[in-house]
C-alpha positions in Angstrom: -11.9 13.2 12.6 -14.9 15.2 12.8 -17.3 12.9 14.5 -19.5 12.2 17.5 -16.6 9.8 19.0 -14.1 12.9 19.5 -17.0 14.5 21.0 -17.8 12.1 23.3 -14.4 11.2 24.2 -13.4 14.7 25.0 -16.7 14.9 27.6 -15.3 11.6 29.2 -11.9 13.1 29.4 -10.5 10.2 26.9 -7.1 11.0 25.1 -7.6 10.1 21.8 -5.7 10.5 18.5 -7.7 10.8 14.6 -6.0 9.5 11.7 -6.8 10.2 8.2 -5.3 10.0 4.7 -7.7 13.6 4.0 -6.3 17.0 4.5 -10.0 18.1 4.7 -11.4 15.6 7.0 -8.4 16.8 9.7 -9.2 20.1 9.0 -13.2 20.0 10.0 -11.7 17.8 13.0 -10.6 18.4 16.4 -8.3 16.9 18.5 -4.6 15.6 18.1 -5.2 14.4 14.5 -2.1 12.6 12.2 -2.6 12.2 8.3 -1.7 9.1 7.6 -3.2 5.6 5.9 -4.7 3.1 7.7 -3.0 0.5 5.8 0.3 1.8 7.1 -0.4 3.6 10.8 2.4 5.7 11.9 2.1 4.6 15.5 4.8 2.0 17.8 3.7 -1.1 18.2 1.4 -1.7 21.5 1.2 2.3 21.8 -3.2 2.6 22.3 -5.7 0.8 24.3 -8.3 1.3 21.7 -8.8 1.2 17.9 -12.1 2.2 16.3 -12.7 1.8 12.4 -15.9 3.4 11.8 -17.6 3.1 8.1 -14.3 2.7 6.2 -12.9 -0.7 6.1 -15.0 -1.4 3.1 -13.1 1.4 1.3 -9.8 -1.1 1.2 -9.1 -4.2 -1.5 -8.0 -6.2 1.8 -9.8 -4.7 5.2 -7.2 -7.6 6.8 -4.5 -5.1 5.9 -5.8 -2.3 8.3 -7.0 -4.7 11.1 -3.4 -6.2 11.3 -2.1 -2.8 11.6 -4.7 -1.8 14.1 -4.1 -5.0 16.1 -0.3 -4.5 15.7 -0.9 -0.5 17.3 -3.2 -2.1 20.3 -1.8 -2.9 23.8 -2.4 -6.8 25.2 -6.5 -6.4 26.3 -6.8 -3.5 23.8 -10.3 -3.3 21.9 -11.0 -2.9 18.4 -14.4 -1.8 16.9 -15.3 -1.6 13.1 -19.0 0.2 12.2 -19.7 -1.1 8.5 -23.2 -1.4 7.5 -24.8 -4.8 7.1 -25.7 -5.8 2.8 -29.1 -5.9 3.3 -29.2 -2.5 4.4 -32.2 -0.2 3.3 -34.1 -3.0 2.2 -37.1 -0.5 0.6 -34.7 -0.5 -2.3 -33.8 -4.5 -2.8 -36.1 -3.9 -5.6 -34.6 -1.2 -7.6 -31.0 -1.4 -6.9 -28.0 -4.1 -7.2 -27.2 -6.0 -4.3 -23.9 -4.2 -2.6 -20.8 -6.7 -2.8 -18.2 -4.2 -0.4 -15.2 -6.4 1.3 -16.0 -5.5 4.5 -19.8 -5.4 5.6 -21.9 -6.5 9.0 -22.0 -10.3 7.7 -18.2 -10.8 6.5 -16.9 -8.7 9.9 -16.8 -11.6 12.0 -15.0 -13.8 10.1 -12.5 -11.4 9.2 -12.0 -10.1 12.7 -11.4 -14.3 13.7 -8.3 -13.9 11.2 -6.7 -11.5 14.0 -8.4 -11.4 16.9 -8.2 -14.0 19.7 -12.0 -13.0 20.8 -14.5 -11.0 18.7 -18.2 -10.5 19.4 -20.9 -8.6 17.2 -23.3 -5.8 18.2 -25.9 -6.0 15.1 -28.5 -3.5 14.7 -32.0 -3.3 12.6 -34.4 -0.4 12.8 -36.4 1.8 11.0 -34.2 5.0 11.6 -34.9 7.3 8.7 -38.3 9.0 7.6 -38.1 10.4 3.8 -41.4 12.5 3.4 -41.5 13.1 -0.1 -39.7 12.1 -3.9 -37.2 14.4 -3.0 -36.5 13.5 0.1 -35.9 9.5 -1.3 -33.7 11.4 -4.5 -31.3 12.9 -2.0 -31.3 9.9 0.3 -30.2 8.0 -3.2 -28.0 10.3 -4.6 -25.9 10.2 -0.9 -25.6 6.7 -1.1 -23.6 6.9 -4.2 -26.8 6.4 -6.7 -26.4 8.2 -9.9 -29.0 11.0 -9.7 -31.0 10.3 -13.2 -31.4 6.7 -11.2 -32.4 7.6 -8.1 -35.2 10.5 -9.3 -36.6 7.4 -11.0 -37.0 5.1 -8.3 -37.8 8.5 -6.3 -41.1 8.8 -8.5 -42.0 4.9 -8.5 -41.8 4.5 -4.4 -45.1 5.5 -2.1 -43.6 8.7 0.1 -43.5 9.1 3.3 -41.0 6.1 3.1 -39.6 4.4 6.7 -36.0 3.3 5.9 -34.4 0.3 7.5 -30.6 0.7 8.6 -29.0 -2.1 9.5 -25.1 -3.0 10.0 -22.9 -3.6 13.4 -20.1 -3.0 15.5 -18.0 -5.8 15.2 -15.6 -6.0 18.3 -12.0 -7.9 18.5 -9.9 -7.9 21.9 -6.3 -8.3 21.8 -5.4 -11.5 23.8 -3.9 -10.4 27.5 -0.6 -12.6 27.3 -0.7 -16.1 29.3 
């Protein structure tokens, strides 16, 4: 709702609608925006040309639910795009935290996009993309990513600062089949 997309949509001159089951997140928004649940879209079949999950399909039991429902909203040639960010993300911290087990993630998109999608195609990124300079820097960067904070000032004061931090994740892509 609040993002870079709607940004860069409106420069392009692209009509574009934001859902979201948060008051807040529509309110901080711009655009034609529509509360509603992803599991459930309040949209006509065949009605967009374009879907674009972006760092949320994780947050559902069953991601399939929401990418039937957003290939059920898409026209025939219509593209879908889920961000999630890859399990071995942020590997500086292998060593101090669990491994993440999220039911949607870079490695399990394609598979579940195969489910639905006649074609699907992954765009994969690695690269060191975030500088923390000092302990505190690394206990916020923790603390953000859902780390309980007494945790994360302890592995703040056992890493070397300044610490490089390696993102990684994709775009996974699914096109609606054009009919034969």
């Amino acid at each position: 709702a609040n993002g870079t997309l709607g940004a860069l949509l409106d420069d392009r001159g692209t009509p574009w609608t934001s859902i979201d089951r948060s008051r807040v997140m529509l309110q901080t928004g711009h655009g034609p925006r529509v509360l509603g649940d992803a599991s459930r879209l309040p949209f006509a079949d065949g009605v967009f040309g374009g879907v674009a999950a972006l760092y949320m399909l994780y947050h559902f039991d069953d991601p399939l639910v929401p990418i039937r429902e957003a290939y059920r909203v898409l026209r025939p040639g219509g593209l879908f795009a889920a961000a999630a960010p890859s399990r071995f993300d942020s590997p500086e911290f292998a060593a101090y935290l669990p491994p993440t087990a999220d039911t949607f993630d870079a490695e399990s998109a394609p598979a579940l996009l195969a489910r639905v999608f006649e074609e699907v195609w992954i765009e994969p990124w690695d690269a060191l993309l975030i500088r923390l300079p000092d302990a505190s820097a690394v206990e916020s960067y923790l603390v953000g990513r859902q780390t309980p904070a007494s945790q994360a000032r302890t592995i703040a004061a056992q890493v070397t600062t300044p610490l490089w931090v390696r993102k990684r994740g994709a775009v996974a892509w699914g096109r609606r089949a054009l009919p034969s």
